[in-house]
C-alpha positions as CSV (number, residue, x, y, z in Angstrom):
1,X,0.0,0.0,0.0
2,X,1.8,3.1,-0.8
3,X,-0.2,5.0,1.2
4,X,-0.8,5.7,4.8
5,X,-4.1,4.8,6.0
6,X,-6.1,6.9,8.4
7,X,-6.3,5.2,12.2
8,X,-10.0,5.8,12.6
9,X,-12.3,3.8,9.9
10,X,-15.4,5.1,8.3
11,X,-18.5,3.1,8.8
12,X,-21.5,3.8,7.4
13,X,-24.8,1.1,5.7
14,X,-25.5,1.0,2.1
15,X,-29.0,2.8,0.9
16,X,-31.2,1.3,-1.3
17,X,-30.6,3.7,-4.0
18,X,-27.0,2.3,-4.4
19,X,-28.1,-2.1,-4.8
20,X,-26.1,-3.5,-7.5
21,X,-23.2,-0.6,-7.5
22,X,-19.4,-2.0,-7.4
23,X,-18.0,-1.2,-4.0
24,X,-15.0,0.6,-6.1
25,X,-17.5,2.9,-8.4
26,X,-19.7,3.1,-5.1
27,X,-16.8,4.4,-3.0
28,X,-15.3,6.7,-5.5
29,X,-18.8,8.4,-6.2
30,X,-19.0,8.9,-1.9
31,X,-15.3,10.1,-1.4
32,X,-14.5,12.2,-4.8
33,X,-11.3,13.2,-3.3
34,X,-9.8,9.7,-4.2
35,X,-9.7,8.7,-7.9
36,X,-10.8,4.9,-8.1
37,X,-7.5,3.5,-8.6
38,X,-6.9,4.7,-5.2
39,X,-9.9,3.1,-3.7
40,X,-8.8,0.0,-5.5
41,X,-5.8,-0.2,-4.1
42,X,-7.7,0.7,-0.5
43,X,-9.7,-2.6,-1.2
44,X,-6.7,-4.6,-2.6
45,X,-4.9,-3.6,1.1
46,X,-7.6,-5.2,2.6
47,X,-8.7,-2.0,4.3
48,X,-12.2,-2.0,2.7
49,X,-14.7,-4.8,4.8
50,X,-18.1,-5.7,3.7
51,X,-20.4,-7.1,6.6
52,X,-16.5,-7.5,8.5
53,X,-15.2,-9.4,5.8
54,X,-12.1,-8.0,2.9
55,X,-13.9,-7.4,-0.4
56,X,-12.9,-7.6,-4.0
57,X,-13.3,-4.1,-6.1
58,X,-15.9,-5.4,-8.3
59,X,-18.3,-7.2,-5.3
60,X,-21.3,-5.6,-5.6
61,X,-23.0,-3.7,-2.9
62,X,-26.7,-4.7,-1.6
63,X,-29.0,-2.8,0.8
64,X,-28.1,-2.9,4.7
65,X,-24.2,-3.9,3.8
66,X,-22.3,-2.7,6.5
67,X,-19.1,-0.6,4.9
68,X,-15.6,0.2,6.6
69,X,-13.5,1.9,5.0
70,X,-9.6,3.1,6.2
71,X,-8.4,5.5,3.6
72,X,-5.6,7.2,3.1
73,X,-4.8,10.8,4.4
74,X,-5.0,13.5,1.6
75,X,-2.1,15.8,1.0
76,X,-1.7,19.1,2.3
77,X,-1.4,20.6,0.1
78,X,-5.1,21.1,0.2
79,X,-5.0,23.5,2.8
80,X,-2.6,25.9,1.2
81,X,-4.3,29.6,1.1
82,X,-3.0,31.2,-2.4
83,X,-3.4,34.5,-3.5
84,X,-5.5,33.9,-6.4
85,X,-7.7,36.9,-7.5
86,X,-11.5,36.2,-7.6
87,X,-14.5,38.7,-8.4
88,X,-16.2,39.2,-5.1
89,X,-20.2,39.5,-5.9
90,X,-21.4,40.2,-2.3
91,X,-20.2,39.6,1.1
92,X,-21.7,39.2,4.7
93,X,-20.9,38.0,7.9
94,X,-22.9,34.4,6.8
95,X,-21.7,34.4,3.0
96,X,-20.6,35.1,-0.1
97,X,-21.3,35.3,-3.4
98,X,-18.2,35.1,-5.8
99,X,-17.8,35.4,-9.9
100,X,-16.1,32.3,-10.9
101,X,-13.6,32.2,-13.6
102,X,-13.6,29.6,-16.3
103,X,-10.4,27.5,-15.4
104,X,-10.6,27.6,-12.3
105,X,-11.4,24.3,-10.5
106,X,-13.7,24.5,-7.3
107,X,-11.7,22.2,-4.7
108,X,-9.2,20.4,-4.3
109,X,-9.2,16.4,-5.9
110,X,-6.9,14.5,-7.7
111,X,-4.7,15.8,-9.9
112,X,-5.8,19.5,-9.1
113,X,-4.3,19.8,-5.1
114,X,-3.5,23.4,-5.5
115,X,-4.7,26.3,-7.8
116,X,-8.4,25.9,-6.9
117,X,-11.1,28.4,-5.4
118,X,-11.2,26.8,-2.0
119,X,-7.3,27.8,-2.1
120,X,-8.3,31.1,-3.2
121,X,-10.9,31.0,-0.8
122,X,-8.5,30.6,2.5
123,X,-6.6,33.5,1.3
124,X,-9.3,36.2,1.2
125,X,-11.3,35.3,3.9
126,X,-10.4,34.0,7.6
127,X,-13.7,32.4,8.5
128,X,-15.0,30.0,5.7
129,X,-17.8,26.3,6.8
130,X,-16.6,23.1,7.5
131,X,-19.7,21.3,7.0
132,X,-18.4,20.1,3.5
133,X,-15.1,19.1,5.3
134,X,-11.7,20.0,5.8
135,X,-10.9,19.8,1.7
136,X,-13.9,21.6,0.8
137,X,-14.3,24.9,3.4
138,X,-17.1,27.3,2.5
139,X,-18.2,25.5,-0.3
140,X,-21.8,25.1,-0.5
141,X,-22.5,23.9,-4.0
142,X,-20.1,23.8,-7.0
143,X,-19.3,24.6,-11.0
144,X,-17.1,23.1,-13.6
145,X,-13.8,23.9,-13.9
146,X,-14.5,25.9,-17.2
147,X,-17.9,27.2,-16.4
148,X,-17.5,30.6,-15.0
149,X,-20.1,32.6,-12.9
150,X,-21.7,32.7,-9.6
151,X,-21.3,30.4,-6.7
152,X,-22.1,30.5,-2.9
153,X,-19.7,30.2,-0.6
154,X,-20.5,29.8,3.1
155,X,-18.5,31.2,6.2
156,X,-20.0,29.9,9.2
157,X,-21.9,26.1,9.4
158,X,-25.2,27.4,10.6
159,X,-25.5,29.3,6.9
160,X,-24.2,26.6,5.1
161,X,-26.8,24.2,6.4
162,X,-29.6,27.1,5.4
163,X,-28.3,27.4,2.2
164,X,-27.4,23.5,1.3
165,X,-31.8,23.0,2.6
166,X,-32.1,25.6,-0.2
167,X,-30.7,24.2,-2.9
168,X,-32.0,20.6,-1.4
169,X,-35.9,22.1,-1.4
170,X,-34.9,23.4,-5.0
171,X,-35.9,27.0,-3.7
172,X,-32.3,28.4,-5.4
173,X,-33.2,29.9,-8.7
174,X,-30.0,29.3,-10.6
175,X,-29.8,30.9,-14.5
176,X,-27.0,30.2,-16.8
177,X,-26.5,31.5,-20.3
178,X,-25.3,29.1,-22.9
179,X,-24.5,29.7,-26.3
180,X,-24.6,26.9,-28.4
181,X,-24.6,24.9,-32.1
182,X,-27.9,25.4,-34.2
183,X,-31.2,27.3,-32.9
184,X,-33.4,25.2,-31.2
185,X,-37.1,24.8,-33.2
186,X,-38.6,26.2,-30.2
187,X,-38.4,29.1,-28.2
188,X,-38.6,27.8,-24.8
189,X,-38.8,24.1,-23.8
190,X,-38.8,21.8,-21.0
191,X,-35.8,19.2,-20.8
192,X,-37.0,16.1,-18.9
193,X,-35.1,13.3,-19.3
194,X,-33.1,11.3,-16.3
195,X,-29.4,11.9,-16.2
196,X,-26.4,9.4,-14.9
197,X,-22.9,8.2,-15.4
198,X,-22.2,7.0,-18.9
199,X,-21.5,3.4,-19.7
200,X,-17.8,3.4,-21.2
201,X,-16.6,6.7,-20.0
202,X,-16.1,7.9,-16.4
203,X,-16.2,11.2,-16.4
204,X,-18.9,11.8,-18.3
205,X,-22.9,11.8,-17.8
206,X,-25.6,10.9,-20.1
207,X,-29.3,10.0,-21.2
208,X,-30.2,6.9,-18.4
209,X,-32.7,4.9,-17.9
210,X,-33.7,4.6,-14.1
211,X,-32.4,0.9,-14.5
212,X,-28.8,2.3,-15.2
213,X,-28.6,4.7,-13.1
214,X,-30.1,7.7,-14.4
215,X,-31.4,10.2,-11.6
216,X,-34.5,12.9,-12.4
217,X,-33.2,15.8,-14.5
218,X,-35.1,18.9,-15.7
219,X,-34.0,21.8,-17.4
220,X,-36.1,24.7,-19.3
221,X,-34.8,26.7,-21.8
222,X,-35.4,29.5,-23.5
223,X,-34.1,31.0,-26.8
224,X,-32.9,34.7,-26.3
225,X,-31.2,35.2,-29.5
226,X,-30.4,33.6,-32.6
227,X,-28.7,33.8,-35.0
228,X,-27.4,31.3,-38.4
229,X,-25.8,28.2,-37.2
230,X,-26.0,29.3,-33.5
231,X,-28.0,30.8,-30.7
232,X,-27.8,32.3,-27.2
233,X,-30.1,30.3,-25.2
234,X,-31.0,31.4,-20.8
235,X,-31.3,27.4,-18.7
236,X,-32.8,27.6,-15.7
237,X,-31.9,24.0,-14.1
238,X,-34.8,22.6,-11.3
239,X,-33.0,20.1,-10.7
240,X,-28.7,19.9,-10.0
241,X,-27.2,17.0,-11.9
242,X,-23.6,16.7,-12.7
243,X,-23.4,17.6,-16.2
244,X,-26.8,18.5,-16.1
245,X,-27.4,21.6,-18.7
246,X,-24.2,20.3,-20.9
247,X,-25.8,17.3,-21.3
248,X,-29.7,17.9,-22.2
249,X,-28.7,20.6,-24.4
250,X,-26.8,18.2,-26.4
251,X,-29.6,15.7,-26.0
252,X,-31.9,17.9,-28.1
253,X,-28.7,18.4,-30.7
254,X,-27.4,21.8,-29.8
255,X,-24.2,21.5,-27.8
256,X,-22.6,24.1,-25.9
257,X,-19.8,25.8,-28.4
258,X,-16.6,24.3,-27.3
259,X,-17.9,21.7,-25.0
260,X,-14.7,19.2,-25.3
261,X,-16.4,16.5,-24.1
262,X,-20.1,17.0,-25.7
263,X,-19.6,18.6,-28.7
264,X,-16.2,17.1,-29.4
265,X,-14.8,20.8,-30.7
266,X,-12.2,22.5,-28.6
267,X,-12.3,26.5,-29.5
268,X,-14.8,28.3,-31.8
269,X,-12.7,31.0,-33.9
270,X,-13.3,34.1,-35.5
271,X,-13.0,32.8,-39.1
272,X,-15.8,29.7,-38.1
273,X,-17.9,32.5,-37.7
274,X,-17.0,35.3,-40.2
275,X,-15.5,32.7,-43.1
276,X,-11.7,32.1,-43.7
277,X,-11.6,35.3,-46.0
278,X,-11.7,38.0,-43.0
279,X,-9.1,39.6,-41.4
280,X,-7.8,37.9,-38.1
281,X,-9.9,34.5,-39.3
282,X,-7.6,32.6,-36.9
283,X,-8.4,34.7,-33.8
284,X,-9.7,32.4,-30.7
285,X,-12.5,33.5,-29.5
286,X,-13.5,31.1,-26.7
287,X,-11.6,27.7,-25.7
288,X,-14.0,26.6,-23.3
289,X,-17.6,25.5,-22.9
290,X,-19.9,29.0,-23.3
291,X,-21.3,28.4,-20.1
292,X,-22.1,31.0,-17.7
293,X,-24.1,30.9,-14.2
294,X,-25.5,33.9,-14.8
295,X,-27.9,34.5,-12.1
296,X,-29.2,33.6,-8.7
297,X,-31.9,33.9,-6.5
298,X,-31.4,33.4,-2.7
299,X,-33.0,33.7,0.3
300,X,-30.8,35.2,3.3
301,X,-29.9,31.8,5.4
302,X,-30.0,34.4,8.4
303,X,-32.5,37.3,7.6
304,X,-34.4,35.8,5.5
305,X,-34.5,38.4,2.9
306,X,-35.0,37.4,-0.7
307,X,-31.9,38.4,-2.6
308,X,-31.3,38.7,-6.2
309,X,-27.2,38.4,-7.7
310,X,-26.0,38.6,-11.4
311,X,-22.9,38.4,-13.2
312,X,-22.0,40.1,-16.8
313,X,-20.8,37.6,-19.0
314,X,-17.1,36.8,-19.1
315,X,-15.2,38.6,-22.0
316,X,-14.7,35.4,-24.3
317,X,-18.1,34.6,-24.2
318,X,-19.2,38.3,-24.8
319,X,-16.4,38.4,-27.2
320,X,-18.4,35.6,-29.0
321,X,-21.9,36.9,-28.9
322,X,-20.5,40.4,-30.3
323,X,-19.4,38.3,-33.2
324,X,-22.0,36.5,-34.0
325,X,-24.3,39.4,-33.6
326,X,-21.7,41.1,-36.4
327,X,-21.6,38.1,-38.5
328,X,-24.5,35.8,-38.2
329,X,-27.1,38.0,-37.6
């Protein structure tokens, strides 16, 4: 085991929802601070007992298994404050509300131990939760590394447990602005269809049946602009799966632009817009998916008050709508 293993096991009994999940996929979706050949290597040290007994990484869990689990300290390095700049929204003595950069990854996992927001985080401010844990202070809820926009950060636990009942009781209204391949047929729509991990690659989602894992999933849309070949469209998710808006916009055949792993295209440029002929046709104009959390409603975990926050849209994405408006209108 190349690893030290915690003294103090985790114990904890298998929900129904989870019957049928390999105790290695089943670990790695609870602790997402370990990738799953760590927790394979937890299982092949014999530190991983089902009912009391050493497991195998592909036994398969069943409702009212008893799990415990040693696993191995994480690094340090997660707890290293670093002066990273980030676009305070609004700030309190219960939370705040910050304007995420694309790139930047939320909190600390594998392969990303420094560089994140919750480093940033322990710079700027000196109070920040702990219900998430010790690798995840303040955070309340989370984006994708190269979705930029607003997120909640809590600074005492009382106010993250307010705001986490929020989001649980779906009472957050959380906006994002996409721009995306094609123009929907319709103007405004209603995505339902049931979201879960795909079946060859891990770190994706995708369409599921409830049989394979698929979870409820709703999104609305609604078509603000369009334009030929593209459109700006406003989601308003009800419901928080991974993936969630990526995915059902590419269900219905209009991918984010630049969505690596959904649309399979990396950058959009000025000349896929304008033609080859212009001047500057090899300009970058975004590199990322156009995905922006553009607005939230909130109330106060503490006063109660009903509050509204937006954020303009980062300059590659506005860079991208200004050219599309010029080009494609």
């Amino acid at each position: 085991m190349p690893y030290e293993l915690s003294a103090t096991p985790t114990e904890f009994v298998v929900k129904a929802r989870m019957i049928g999940k390999r105790i290695d996929a089943y670990l790695s979706a609870r602790y997402p601070d370990y990738s799953r050949s760590v927790v394979q290597k937890v299982i092949d040290a014999g530190a991983v007992l089902i009912n009391g007994q050493p497991t195998k990484a592909s036994t398969k869990v069943r409702e009212g298994d008893i799990i415990r689990v040693w696993l191995p300290e994480l690094s340090e390095a997660t707890h290293e404050p670093q002066d990273i700049p980030i676009g305070i929204i609004y700030e309190d003595e219960a939370f705040v509300v910050v304007n995420k950069p694309p790139g930047l990854v939320t909190h600390p996992a594998k392969g990303n131990w420094t560089g994140t927001l919750v480093n940033a985080l322990q710079f700027h401010f000196d109070k920040l939760s702990s219900v998430g844990g010790e690798n995840r202070p303040g955070i309340v809820h989370r984006l994708d590394r190269d979705t930029s926009g607003l997120l909640i950060v809590a600074k005492d636990d009382r106010a993250h447990g307010a705001l986490s009942k929020q989001f649980a009781d779906r009472t957050i209204q959380k906006e994002y602005i996409a721009l995306v391949y094609g123009a929907p047929d319709r103007d405004r729509d209603l995505i339902r269809q049931m979201i879960g991990p795909h079946p060859t690659n891990r770190e994706k989602m995708a369409i599921r049946l409830l049989a394979d894992g698929g979870k409820e999933a709703v999104t609305s849309y609604e078509v603000l602009e369009r334009f030929r070949g593209f459109a700006l469209v406003k989601c308003l998710p009800k419901t928080g799966r991974t993936h969630q808006i990526r995915v059902h916009l590419t269900h219905i055949g209009h991918a984010i632009i630049a969505d690596k792993m959904y649309s399979g295209r990396t950058s959009l440029a000025l000349g896929d817009i304008a033609g080859t002929e212009v001047d500057d046709a090899d300009q970058t104009l975004i590199e990322r998916q156009a995905l922006h959390a553009h607005s939230l409603r909130l109330t106060h975990p503490v006063t109660g008050e009903v509050l509204n926050f937006t954020a303009p849209l980062p300059d590659d994405m506005d860079r991208t709508l200004n050219s599309l408006r010029k080009y494609r209108s």
